[in-house]
TORROFI-429888 format. One record per residue (C-alpha): y, x negated, z; residue number from 1; residue in one letter. Coordinates in nm, 4 decimals. Layout:
N
<rec <Y; X; Z>; NUM; 'A'> ...
// end
This chain:
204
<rec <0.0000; 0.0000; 0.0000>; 1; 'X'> <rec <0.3236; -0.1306; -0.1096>; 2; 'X'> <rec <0.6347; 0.0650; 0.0947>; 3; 'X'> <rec <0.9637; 0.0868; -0.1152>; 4; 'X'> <rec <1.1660; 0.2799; 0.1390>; 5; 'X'> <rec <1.1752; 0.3536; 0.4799>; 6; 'X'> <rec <1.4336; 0.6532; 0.5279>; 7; 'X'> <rec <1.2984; 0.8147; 0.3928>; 8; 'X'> <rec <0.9765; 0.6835; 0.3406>; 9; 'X'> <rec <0.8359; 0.5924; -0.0327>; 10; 'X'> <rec <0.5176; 0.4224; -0.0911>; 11; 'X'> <rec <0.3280; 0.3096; -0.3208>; 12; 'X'> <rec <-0.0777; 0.2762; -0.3667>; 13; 'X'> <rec <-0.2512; 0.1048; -0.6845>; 14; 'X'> <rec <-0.5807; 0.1758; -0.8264>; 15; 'X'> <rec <-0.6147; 0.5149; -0.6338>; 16; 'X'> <rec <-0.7217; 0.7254; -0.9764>; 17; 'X'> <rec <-0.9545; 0.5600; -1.2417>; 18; 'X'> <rec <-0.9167; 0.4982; -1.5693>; 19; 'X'> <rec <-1.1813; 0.7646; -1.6288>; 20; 'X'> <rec <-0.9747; 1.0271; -1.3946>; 21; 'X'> <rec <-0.6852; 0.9193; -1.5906>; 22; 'X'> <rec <-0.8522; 1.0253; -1.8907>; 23; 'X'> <rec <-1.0380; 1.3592; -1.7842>; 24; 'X'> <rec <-0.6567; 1.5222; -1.6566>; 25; 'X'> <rec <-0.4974; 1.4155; -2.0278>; 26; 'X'> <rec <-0.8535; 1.5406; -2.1495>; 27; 'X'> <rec <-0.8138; 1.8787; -2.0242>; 28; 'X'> <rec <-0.4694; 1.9475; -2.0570>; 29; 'X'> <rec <-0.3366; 1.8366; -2.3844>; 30; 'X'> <rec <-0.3913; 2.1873; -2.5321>; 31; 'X'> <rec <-0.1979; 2.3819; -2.2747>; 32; 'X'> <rec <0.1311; 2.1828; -2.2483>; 33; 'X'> <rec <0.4333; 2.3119; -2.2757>; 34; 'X'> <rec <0.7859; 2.2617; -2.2271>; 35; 'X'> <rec <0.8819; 2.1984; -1.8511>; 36; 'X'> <rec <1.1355; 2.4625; -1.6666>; 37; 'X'> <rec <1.3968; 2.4002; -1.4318>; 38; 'X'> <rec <1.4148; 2.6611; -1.1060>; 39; 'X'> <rec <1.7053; 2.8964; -1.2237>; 40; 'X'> <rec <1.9832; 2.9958; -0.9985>; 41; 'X'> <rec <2.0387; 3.3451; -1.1263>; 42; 'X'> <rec <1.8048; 3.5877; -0.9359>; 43; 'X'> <rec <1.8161; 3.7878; -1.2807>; 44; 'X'> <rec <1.6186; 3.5388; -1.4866>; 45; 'X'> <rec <1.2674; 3.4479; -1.4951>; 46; 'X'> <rec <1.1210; 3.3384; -1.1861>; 47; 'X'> <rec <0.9217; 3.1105; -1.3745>; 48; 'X'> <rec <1.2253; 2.9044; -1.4676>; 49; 'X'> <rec <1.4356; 2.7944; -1.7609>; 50; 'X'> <rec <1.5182; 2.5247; -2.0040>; 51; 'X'> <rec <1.7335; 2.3016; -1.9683>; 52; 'X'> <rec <1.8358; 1.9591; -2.1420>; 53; 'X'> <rec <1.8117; 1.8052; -1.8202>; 54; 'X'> <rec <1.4373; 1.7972; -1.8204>; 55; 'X'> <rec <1.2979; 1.7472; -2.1808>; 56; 'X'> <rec <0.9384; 1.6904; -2.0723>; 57; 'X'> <rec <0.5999; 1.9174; -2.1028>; 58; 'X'> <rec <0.3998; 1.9950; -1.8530>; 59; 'X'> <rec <0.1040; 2.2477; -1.7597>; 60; 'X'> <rec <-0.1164; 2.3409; -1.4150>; 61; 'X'> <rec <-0.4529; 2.2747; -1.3074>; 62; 'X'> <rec <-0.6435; 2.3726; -0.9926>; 63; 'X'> <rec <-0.7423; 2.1407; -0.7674>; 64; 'X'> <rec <-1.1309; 2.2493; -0.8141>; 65; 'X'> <rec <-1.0778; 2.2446; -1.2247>; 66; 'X'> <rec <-1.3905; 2.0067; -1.2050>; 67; 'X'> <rec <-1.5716; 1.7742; -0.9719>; 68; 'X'> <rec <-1.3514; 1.5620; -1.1002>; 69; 'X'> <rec <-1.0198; 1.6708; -1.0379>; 70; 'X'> <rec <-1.1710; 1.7905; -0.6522>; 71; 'X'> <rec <-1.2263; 1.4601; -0.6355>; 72; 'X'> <rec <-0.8746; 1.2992; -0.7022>; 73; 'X'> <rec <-0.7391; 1.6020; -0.4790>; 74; 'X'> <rec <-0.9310; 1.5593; -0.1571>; 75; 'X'> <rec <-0.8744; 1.1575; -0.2487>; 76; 'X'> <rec <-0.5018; 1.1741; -0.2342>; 77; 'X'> <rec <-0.5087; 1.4291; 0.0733>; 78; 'X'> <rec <-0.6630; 1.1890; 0.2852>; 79; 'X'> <rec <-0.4089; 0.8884; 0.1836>; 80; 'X'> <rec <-0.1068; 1.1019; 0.2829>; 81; 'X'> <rec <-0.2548; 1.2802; 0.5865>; 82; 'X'> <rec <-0.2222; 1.6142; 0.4759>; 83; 'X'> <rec <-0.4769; 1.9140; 0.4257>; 84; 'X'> <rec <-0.5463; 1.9779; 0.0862>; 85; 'X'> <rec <-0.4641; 2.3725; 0.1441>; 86; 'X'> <rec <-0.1248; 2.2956; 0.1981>; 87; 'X'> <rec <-0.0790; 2.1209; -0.1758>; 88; 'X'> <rec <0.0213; 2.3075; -0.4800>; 89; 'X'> <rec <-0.1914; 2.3166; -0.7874>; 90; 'X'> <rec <-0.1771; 1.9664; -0.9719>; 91; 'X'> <rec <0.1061; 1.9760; -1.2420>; 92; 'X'> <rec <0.0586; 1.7579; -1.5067>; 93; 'X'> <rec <0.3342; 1.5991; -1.7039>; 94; 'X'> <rec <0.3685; 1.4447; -2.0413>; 95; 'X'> <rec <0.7105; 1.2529; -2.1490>; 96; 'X'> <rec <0.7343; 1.1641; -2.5028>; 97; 'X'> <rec <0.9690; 0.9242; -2.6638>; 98; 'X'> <rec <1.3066; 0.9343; -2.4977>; 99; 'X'> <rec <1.2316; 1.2600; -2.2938>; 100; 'X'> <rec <1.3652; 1.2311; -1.9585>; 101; 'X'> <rec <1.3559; 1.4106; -1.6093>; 102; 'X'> <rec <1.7036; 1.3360; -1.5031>; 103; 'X'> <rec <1.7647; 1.3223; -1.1102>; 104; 'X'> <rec <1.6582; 1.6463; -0.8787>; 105; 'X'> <rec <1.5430; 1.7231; -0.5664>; 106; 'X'> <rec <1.1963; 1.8603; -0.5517>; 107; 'X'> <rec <1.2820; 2.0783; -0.2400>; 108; 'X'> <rec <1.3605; 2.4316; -0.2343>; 109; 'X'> <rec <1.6876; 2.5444; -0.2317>; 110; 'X'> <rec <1.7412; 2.8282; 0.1281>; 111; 'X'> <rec <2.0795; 2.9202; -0.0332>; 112; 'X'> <rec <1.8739; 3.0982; -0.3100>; 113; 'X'> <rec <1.6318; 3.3842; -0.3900>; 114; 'X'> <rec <1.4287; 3.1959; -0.5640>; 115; 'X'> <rec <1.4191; 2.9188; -0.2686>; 116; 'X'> <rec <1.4054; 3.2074; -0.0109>; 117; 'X'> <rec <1.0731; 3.3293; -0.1826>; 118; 'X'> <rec <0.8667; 3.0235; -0.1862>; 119; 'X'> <rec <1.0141; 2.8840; 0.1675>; 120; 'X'> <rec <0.8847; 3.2542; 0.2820>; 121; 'X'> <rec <0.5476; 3.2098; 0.1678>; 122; 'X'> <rec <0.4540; 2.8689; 0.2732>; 123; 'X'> <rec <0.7220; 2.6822; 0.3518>; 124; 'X'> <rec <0.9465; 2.3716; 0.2203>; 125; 'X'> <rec <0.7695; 2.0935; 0.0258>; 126; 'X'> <rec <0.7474; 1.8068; 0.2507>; 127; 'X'> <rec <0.5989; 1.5308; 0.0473>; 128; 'X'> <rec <0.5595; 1.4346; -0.3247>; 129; 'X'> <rec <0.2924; 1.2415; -0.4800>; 130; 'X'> <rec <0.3459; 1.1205; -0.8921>; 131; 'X'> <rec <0.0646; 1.0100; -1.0197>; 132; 'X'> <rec <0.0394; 0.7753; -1.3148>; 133; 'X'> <rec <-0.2455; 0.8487; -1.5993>; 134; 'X'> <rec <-0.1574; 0.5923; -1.8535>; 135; 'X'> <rec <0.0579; 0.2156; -1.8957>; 136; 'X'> <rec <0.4133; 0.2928; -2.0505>; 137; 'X'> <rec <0.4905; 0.0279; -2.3228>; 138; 'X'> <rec <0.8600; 0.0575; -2.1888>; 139; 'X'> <rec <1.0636; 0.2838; -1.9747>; 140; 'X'> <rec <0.9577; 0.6103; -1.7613>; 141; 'X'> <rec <1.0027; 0.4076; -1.4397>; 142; 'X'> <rec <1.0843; 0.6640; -1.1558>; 143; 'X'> <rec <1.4106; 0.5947; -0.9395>; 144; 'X'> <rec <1.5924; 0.7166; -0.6426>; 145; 'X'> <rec <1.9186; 0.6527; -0.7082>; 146; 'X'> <rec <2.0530; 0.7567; -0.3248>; 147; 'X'> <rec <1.8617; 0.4293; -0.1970>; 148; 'X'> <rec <1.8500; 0.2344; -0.5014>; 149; 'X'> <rec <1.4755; 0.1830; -0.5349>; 150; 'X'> <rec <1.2564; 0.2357; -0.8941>; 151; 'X'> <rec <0.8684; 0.2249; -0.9298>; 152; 'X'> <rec <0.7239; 0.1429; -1.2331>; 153; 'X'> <rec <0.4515; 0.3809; -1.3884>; 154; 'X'> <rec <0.1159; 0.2018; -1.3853>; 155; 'X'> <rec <-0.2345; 0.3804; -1.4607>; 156; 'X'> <rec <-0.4124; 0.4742; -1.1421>; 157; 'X'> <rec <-0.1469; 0.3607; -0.9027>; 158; 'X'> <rec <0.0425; 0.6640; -0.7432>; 159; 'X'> <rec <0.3958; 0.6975; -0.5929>; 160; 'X'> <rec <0.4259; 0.8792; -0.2427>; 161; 'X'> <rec <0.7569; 1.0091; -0.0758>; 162; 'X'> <rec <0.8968; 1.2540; 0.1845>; 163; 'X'> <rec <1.1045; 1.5069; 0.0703>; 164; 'X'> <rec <1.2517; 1.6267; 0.4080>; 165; 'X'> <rec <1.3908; 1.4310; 0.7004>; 166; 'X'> <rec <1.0826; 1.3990; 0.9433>; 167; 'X'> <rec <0.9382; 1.7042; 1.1830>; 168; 'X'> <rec <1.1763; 1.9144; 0.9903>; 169; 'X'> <rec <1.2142; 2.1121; 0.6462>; 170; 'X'> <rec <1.5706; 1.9718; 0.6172>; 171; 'X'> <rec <1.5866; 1.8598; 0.2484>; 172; 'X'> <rec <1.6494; 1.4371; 0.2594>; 173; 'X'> <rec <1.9394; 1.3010; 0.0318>; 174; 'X'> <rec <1.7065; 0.9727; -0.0736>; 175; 'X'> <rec <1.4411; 1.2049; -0.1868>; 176; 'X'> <rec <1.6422; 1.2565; -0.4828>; 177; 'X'> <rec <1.4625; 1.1028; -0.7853>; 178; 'X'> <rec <1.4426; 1.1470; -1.1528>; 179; 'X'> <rec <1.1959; 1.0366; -1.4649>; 180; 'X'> <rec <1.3685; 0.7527; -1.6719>; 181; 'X'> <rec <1.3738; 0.8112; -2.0435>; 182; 'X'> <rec <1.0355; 0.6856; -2.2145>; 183; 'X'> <rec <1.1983; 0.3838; -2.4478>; 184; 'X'> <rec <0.8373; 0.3390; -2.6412>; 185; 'X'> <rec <0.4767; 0.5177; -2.6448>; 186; 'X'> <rec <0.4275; 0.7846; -2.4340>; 187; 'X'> <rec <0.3967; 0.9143; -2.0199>; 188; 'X'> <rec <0.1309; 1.1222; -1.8640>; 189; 'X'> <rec <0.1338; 1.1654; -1.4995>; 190; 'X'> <rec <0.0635; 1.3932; -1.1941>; 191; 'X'> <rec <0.2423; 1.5918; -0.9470>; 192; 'X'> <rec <0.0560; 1.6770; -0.6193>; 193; 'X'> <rec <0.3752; 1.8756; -0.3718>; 194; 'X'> <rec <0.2446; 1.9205; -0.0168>; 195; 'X'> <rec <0.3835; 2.2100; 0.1807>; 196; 'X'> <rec <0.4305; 2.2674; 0.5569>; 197; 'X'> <rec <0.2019; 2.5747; 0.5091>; 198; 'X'> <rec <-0.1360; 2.6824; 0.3374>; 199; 'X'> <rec <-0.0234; 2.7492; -0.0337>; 200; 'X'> <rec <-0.0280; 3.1025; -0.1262>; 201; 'X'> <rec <0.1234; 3.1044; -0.4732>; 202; 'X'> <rec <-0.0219; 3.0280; -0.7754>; 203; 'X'> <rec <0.1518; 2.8919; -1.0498>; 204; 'X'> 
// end
């Protein structure tokens, strides 16, 4: 374990997914990718979320018990960052192509909203964030936090591990903020694992 960042803390761990893992996730999503959504602030729209030029990647969902497989990575990751696997969302895989971007956001949910209200009603605020990297990136995609100045480099197998909230408390932290760096050559596939302070009740 490499640590990045105390306050708050970010982490990283190599080698935790194999090449083989790597592959199966790309494997079994590539067909249902689609254009990632932002959270919307207007009550009015889609609860699903919305485009916007801010985030230019694709992404799609798969259960944690999709295969043995992707069980596997699941409980694997769980036990790392001390936290029961009932408490994670569904994995959410990405894929950046050339010069798509994630630009810097907070992964937390916003109280001031009815959108945020909903999901911190059913189970809670998201209190950590694990990325997980599928593939090498010939150049670019790195993942920064700009509040503390830090940047991880995407590396197949290794993942990156943060806490969105200050600790013992669902208060969102200012360092958490983070974005996906444009891809400068080839192509990004990654991960998303969000942990909750709850038992997750929603599906996406």
């Amino acid at each position: 374990m490499e640590v990045i960042h105390h306050d708050p803390q970010i982490y990283t761990i190599k080698g935790v997914i194999t090449p083989r893992e790597c592959a199966h996730f790309i494997e079994i999503s590539s067909e249902f990718m689609k254009r990632s959504l932002v959270a919307s602030l207007d009550e009015n729209k889609d609860k699903k979320g919305e485009l916007d030029q801010r985030r230019t990647s694709s992404n799609c969902w798969v259960k944690h018990n999709h295969s043995e497989m992707t069980l596997g990575v699941a409980k694997r990751i769980s036990e790392l960052v001390q936290m029961p696997l009932e408490n994670a969302e569904s994995f959410q895989v990405l894929h950046y192509a050339s010069s798509q971007e994630y630009q810097p956001h907070m992964d937390t949910f916003d109280p001031d909203t009815p959108l945020g209200k909903s999901y911190l009603g059913k189970s809670g605020q998201r209190l950590i964030t694990v990325l997980c990297y599928l593939n090498d990136v010939e150049e670019g995609g790195e993942t920064i936090f700009p509040n503390v100045d830090k940047m991880v480099y995407p590396e197949l197998g290794k993942i990156a591990a943060f806490h969105d909230c200050y600790p013992g408390t669902e208060t969102p932290h200012p360092g958490s903020l983070h974005g996906a760096c444009p891809v400068k050559a080839g192509e990004k596939w990654a991960i998303n694992l969000w942990y909750r302070v709850r038992k997750v009740e929603e599906e996406h």
